[in-house]
C-alpha positions as CSV (number, residue, x, y, z in Angstrom):
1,X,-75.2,25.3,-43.2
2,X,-73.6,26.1,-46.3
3,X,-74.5,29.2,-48.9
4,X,-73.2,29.2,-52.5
5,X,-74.3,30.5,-56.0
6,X,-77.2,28.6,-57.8
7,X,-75.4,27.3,-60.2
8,X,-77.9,24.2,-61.1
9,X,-80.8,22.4,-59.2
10,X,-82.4,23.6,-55.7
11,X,-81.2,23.5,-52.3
12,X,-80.2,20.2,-50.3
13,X,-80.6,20.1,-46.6
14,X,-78.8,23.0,-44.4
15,X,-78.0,24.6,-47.4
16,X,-79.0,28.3,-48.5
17,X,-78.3,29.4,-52.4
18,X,-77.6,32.7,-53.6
19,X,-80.2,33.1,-56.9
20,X,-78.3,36.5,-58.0
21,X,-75.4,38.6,-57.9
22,X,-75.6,42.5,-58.5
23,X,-73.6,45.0,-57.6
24,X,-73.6,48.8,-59.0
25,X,-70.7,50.8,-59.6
26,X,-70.5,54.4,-60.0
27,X,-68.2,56.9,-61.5
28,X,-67.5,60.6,-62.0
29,X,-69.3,62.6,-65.2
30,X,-67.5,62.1,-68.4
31,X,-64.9,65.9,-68.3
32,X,-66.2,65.9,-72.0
33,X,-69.8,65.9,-71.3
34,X,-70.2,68.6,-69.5
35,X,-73.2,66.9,-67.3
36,X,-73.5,66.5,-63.8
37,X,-74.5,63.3,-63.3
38,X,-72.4,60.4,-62.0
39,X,-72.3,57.5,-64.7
40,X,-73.5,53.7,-63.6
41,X,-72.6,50.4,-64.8
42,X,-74.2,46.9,-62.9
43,X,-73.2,43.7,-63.2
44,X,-75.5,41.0,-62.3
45,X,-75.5,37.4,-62.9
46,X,-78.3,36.0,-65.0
47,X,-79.6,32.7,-66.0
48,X,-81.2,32.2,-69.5
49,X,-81.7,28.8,-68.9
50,X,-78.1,27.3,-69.6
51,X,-76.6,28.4,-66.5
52,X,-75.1,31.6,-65.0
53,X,-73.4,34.1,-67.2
54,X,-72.6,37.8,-66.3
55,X,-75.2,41.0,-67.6
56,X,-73.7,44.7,-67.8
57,X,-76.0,47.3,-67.9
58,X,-74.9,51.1,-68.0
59,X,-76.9,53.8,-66.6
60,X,-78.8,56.8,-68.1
61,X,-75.4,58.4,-69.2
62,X,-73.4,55.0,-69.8
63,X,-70.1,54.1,-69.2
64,X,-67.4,55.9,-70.1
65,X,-63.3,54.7,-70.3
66,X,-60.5,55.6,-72.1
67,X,-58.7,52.3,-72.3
68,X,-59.8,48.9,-72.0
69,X,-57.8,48.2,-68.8
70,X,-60.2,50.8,-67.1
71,X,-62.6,47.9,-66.4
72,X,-60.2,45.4,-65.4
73,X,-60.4,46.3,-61.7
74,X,-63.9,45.7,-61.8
75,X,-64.4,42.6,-63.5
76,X,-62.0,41.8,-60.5
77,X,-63.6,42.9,-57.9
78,X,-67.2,41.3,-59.2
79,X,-65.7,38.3,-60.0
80,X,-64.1,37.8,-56.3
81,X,-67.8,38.4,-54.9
82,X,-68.6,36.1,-57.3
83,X,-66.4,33.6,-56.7
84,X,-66.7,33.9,-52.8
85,X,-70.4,32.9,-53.2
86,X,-69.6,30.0,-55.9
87,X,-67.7,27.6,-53.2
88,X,-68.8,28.7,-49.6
């Protein structure tokens, strides 16, 4: 049996395909904000019709970073799950 990411079609025999990535990350409050509340961002793969592409959504309280690079670790780490679900 194989399993990998829809990427087009429907499953051939003895195989088994992921329809959707998603995975949430959390983060300290913003030190600014003075609120309590962790902040969330999720990625998720989508499919509008033309094939996969990635969708970020933030929580309540956003997102915050102070430099680009801050998200660079994630994109990382969601694109190896992707990835290891893409050629499996």
């Amino acid at each position: 049996m194989s399993i990998k990411l829809i990427t087009d079609g429907f499953p051939e025999d003895n195989e088994v395909l992921v329809d959707e990535i998603q995975v949430k990350y959390l983060q300290g409050p913003d030190n600014c904000s003075g609120e309590d509340d962790f902040q969330e961002l999720t990625l998720l793969t989508k499919d509008g019709g033309g094939g996969k592409y990635i969708n970020l959504k933030t929580g309540e309280h956003g997102w915050s970073i102070s430099d680009e690079k801050d998200l660079e670790p994630i994109f990382k780490h969601f694109k190896s799950i992707y990835e290891s679900n893409s050629s499996t």
